[in-house]
Steps between C-alpha positions, in 0.01 A plus 500: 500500500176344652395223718286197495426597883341878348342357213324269715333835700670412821443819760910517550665770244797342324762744560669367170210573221651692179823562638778418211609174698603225246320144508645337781278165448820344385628484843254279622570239207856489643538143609825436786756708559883539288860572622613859522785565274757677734396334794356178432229576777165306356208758468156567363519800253792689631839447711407753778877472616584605140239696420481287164215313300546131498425286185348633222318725644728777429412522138099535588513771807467853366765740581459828687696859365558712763566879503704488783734237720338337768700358798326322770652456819396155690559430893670178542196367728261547127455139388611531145205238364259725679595850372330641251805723403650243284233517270657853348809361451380194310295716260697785469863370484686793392318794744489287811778387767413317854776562766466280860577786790787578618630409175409799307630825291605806604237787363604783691720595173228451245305718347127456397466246799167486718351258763125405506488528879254734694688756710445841631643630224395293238381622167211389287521420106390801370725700736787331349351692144493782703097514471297746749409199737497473856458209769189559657594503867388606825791529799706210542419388142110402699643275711345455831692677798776255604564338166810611278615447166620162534152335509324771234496162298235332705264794464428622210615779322204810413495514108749720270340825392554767301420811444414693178801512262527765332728356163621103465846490470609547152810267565490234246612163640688197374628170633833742562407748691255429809538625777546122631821300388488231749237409736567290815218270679552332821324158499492385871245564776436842650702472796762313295493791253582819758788278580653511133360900486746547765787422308726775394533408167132528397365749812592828271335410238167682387214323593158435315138390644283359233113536518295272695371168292334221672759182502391187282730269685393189657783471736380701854772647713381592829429859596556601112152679386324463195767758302798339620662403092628170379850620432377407112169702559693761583734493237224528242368771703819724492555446044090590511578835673795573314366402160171721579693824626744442215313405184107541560206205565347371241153592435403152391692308781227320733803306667443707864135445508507241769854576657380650787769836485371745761332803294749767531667312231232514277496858571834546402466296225193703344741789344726256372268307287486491170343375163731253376418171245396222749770222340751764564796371744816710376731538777471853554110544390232522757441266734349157341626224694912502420540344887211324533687167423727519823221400685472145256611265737329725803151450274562128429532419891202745593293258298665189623410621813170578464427168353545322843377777704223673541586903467317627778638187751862645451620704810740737277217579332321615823704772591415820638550751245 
């Protein structure tokens, strides 16, 4: 998609252009707000309680296939009209379940389960292919002497590398068999996150860091750098990663131009891409787009936002990265 704002030659990158995000202009011609259906809550586009489109507007959003489940795990103390985490399960209805902590599953007993949380043990993407990849790390995963695991996520994390591999994995892959079955997000602050990490019923579970992106979202929370992932950002993030080590990168995809992923993903990527007709967005074909739309509402507020507000003025875009 482009932007009025980058046609016009304005210095800030739209993080947006030629991604495979649907026209979301007919959000703004949305006039008032409608009753939710199950709860009778009045709301703008969706029943965030619900996690619902209101009005008509469930016959115009596009809908999102995923590969894999996705639950997201919200702290109680997570306004619900300020999450971003709702937007998944409005767009992808049938992959994507919201549960308010404590009130959540039990895991332990399921297989194919893994938590996008950084931890000492934590495994990267390609790892989970079983790909010849390492965390680059010095001792104490480069933290400063004094400083632990539990605040790795205000510094950030060196780059994924790997070294030279020898053979891809001949494993062909299908929506049936990744190595991911369910994957669990924790939408909260930091500190309000190692609290729910605690918990016995998600702490066994295999953990997985994603690579470093620079954060879009307008919102700041204090002490959070630059990295620090809308829960949706991060979302989008993950199904890149696992679409890429799965089923190649399209060639002709110029979606991740202005993204801002650190490079070690574009070093990983590099083996994995491949020629591939540019229109082409079969599920299990390289890389084109397929997630892109999760982020439609996450788009459509980024340019509300920047409407009224001058890019560079915005603290949570000031950020030390």
């Amino acid at each position: 998609m482009s932007h009025p704002v980058a046609a016009k030659g304005h210095p800030r990158k739209y993080p947006f252009v030629n991604m495979r995000i649907a026209d979301h202009s007919v959000l703004d011609t949305i006039e008032g707000r409608h009753s939710c259906r199950h709860c009778n809550r009045s709301r703008k586009f969706f029943c965030y309680n619900c996690h619902i489109p209101v009005g008509e507007l469930g016959r115009l959003l596009p809908r999102v296939d995923l590969p894999f489940q996705i639950d997201i795990i919200k702290h109680k103390k997570e306004i619900d009209g300020k999450s971003t985490a709702v937007h998944a399960a409005v767009l992808a209805p049938d992959s994507v379940q919201i549960h308010t902590y404590p009130d959540i599953p039990d895991y332990r007993q399921e297989d194919g389960v893994v938590l996008i949380f950084p931890s000492a043990t934590s495994l990267t993407v390609p790892q989970l292919f079983q790909r010849n990849v390492h965390l680059k790390i010095d001792d104490n995963y480069g933290l400063p002497k004094g400083h632990h695991m539990g605040t790795m996520l205000r510094r950030r994390m060196d780059e994924v590398v790997g070294e030279a591999e020898s053979e891809q994995s001949s494993k062909c892959y299908t929506y049936g068999n990744l190595p991911v079955r369910r994957a669990l997000f924790i939408d909260s602050t930091w500190n309000q996150s190692r609290s729910i990490y605690a918990d016995e019923r998600v702490r066994g579970l295999r953990t997985v860091v994603l690579q470093n992106r620079l954060s879009q979202f307008w919102r700041h929370q204090r002490g959070s750098p630059r990295w620090y992932l809308a829960t949706i950002e991060a979302i989008h993030q993950f199904l890149l990663e696992m679409h890429v080590n799965a089923w190649g990168l399209n060639a002709a995809y110029r979606g991740l131009d202005n993204l801002e992923i650190t490079e070690g993903f574009h070093q990983l990527a590099a083996p994995l891409t491949l020629e591939a007709p540019e229109g082409c967005v079969q599920r299990e074909s390289p890389y084109n787009g397929q997630y892109d739309n999760i982020l439609y509402f996450f788009a459509n507020m980024y340019d509300l936002i920047h409407k009224y507000y001058d890019h560079n003025d915005l603290i949570s875009y000031r950020r030390p990265i």
